[in-house]
N, C-alpha and C positions, 0 to 999 in steps of 0.2 A: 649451622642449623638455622635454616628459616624458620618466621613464626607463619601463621596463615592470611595475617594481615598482612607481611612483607610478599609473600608469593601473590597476594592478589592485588598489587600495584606492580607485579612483571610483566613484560609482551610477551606474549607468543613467544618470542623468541629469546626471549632472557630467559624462558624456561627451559626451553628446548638446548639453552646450553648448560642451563642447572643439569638434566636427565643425562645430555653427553658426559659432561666432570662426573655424573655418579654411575655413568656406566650402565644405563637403564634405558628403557626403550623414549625416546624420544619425538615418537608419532602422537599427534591426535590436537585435539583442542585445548584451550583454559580447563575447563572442567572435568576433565583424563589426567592432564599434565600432574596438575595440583595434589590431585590425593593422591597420585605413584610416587612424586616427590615427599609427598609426607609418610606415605608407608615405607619408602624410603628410608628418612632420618628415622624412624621410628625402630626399624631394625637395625641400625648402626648402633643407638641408644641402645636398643637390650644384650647386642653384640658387648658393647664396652663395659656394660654395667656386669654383666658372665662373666667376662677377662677380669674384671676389677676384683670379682668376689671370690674369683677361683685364686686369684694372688693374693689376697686378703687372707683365705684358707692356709694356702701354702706357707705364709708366714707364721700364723696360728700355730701351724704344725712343727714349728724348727726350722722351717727350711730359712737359709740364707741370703737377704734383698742383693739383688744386681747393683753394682753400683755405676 
């Protein structure tokens, strides 16, 4: 995860390879690049923190940790 100070000392093109590694559209400028990358991390974040809570539940419930 970047911060927005760390994406705003990237090139152009150190973004354009953050957007490729994330699999996201990787056209446009500094200021396009920037906030796709962070709505970006931003869904990955509530993506993991769902998985975490729904396995968190699961456990609550009886169920058995993987080991």
């Amino acid at each position: 995860m970047y911060t927005l100070i760390q994406l705003s000392q990237f090139t152009k093109t150190e973004l354009q390879s953050i957007c490729i590694d994330y699999g996201i559209k990787s056209s446009g400028n500094l200021s396009a690049l920037i906030p796709r990358i962070r709505f970006h991390q931003e869904k990955i974040q509530k993506e993991k923190e769902a998985k975490d809570e729904a396995k968190k539940q699961l456990l609550e419930n009886g169920a058995k940790p993987r080991c």
